[in-house]
N, C-alpha and C positions, 0 to 999 in steps of 0.2 A: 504494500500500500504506500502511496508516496505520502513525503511527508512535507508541508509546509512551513513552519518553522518549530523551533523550540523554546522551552520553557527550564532553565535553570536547567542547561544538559538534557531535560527529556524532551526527546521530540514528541510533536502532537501531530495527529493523524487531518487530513485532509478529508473532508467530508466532501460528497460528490451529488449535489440533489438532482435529480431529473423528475420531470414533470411526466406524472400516469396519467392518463387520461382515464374517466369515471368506467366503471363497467360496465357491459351494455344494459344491464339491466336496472342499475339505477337510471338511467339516461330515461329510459323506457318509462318507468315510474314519474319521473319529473314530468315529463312530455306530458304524459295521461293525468297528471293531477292541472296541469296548466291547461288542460286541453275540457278539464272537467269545471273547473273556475271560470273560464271562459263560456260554457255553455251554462252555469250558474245566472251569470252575469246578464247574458242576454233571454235567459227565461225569465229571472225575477220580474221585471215587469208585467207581467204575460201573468204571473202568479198572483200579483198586487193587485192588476186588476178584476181577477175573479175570487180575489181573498175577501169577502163582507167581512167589516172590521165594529163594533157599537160602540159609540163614542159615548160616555156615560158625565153627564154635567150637571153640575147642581148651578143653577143660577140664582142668586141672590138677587130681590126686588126689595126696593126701597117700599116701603107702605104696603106687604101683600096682606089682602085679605086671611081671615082665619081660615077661614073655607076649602084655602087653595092651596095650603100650608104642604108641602109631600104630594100635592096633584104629579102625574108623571105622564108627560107628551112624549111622544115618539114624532118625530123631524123626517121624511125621506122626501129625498128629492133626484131628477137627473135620472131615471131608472134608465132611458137610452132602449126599450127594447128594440131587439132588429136580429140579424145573422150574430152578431156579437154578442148578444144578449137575449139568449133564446126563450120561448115559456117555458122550457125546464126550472130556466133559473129566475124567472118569476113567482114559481109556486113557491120556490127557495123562498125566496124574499118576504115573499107574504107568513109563509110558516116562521119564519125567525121575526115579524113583525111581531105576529100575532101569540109570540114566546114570552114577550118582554111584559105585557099583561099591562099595558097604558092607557090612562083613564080618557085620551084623546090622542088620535092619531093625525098628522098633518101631511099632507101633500105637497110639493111646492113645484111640479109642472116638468116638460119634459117628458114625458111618458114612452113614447117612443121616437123615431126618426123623423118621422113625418106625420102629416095630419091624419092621412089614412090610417095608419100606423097607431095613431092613439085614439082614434075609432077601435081598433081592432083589440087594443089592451082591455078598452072597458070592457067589452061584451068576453073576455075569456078570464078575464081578472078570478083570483079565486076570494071568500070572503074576508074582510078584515074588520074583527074585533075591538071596539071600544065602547065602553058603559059611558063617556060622554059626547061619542058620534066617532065621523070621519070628516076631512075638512079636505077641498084639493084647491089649488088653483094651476093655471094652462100658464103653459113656456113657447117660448119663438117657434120651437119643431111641433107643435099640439095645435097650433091656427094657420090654417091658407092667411095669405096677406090682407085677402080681402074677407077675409073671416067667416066666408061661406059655411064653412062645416063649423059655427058655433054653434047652434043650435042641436044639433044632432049631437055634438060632443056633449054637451051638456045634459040632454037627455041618457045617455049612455054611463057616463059618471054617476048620475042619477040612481037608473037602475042599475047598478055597481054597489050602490049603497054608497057613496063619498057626494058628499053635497059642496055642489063648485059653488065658488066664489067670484065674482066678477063684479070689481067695483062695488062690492057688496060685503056688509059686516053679517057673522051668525053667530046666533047668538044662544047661550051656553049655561042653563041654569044648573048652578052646583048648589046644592042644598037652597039656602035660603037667600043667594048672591047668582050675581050672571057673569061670565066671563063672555069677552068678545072677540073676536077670529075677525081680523080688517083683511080679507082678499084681494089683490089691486091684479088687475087686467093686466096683460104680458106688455114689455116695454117695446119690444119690436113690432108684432104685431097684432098688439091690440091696441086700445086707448086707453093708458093709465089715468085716472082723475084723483090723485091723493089728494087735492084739499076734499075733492065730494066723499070720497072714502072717511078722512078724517070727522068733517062733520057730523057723521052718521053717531059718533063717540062723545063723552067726556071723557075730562081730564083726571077726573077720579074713576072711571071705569077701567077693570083690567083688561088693556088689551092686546092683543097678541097679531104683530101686521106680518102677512103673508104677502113676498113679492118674491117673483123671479130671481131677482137680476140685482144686486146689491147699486147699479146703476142708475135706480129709483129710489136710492136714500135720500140726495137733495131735494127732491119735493118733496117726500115726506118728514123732512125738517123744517120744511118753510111751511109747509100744511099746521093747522090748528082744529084743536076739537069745536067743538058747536061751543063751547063756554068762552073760548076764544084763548085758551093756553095752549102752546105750542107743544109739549110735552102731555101729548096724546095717545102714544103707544108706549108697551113698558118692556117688550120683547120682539124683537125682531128678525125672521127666520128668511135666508134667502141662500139662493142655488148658481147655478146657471156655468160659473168658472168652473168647474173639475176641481178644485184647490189648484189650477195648472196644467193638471194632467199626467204632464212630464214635467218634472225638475231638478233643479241639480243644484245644492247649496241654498236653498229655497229662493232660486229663481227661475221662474217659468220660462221653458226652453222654448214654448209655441206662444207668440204672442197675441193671437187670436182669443186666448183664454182668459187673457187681464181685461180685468171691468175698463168701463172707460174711467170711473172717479179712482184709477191708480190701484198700486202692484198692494198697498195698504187691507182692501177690501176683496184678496184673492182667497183665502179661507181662514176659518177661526171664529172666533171668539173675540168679541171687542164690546166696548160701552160707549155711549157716544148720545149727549140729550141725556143722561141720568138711566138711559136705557139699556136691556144687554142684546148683543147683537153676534146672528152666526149666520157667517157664510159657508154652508157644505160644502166640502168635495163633490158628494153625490156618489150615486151607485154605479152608473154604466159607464160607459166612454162613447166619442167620438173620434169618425176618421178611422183611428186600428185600434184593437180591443189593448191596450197597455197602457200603465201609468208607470211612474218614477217616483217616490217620495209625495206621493199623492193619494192615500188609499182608497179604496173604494168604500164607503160609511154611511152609515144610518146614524142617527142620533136618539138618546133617552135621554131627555129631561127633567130633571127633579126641581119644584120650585121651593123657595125657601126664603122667608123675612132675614133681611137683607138688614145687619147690625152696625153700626157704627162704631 
């Protein structure tokens, strides 16, 4: 062995490294866990969006009623049905609705693709369960432009058992108190009238404003109740963005998805007026059945006097 140098007369040995290359069969391994990461990656969304996730929130109201103390709303919105979202996964939807056991269930429009389309949801819908009703109101893909098939959609929700909302408040006797469900007509295309909506209320009634499109918050802050206080609704449920759909570091990757009033009102939870305020995600999708950091959700709501 040669030797390099010495150390106090003893020589020291020359070490010679050469470089192994792995074995094939780690190689092999490597390749197939990167090869399986990679097909991870590109299903998870594909998984996210037919994962149903129940978003569980207690909202706290300033001045609730005793009445309404533990009332539990169920929120769905955006169902999208179509090829992407078949009636298999409808009847889904309504069985886990109908799991959650909530004393009022809400609709917020969307139903499926097209007008036809949510013609065709009502008449195969299966039934859903609430001891204080069902409430729905219609989304952009739910009305022709020119609103031809309102009536019939209407009718159809009807016998469904969900009683639409259009520009129309309903109203909601819990014990010896009334809760109210403010419905506003779709922002695209229908005619939203939030102050006539508003009117219909006071400012001390509970009420709960149903809109599409978180895009019809500014009128319904410039809206006032019939008493003439601006602070006329005390919860407010709206759909329409996907939470994004796709995103990435929570910013939406498709910008077709963000409201017009800003990236602010893409989903969650917010207060805003003394009010609390949620933008769904929604259930289905548009365009291809996949989301990113966007789940697919229902919500249960729990109300609760709101402490200082």
């Amino acid at each position: 062995m040669p030797y390099r140098r010495s150390l106090g007369g003893i020589p020291l040995p020359r070490y010679e490294f050469k470089y192994r290359r792995p074995p094939r069969r780690r190689l092999r391994l490597s390749r197939a866990l990167l090869a399986l990461a990679a097909l991870l990656l590109l299903a998870y969304p594909f998984f996210e969006a037919y994962h149903l996730t129940v978003d569980r929130h207690v909202a706290a109201i300033a001045d609730l009623p005793k009445n309404l103390k533990n009332l539990k709303i169920v929120y769905v919105t955006d169902i999208h049905e179509s090829a992407r979202y078949p009636q298999a996964r409808v009847d889904a939807l309504v069985k886990a609705i109908n799991g959650l056991s909530a004393d009022l269930v809400l609709f917020g429009g969307d139903y499926a693709d097209t007008p036809d389309g949510a013609f065709a949801f009502f008449q195969r819908m299966p039934k859903v369960y609430a001891r204080l009703g069902v409430y729905g109101i219609l989304g952009e893909c739910d009305l022709a432009q020119d609103q031809s098939n309102l009536t019939a959609l209407v009718k159809a929700m009807t016998n469904a058992g969900v009683l639409p909302l259009v520009n129309t408040v309903g109203k909601v006797k819990v014990g010896t108190i009334y809760l109210y469900v403010a419905g506003s007509d779709d922002y695209e295309n229908g005619h939203p009238d939030l102050k006539g909506l508003a009117a219909q209320v006071r400012s001390d009634d509970f009420v709960i404003l149903l809109a599409h499109t978180p895009d019809l918050l500014p009128d319904a802050l410039k809206a006032a109740g019939s008493d003439g206080d601006n602070h006329w609704f005390d919860l407010a449920l709206f759909g329409h963005t996907h939470g994004g759909q796709v995103t990435l570091f929570g910013l939406p990757l498709l910008p077709n998805f963000v409201p017009d009033v800003g990236r602010r009102y893409l989903s969650g939870w917010l207060e805003e007026n003394r009010a609390s305020l949620l933008v769904s995600n929604g259930v289905g999708t548009s365009y291809f059945p996949a989301r990113l950091f966007a789940p697919s959700q229902i919500h249960l709501i729990t109300l609760k006097q709101k402490t200082t």
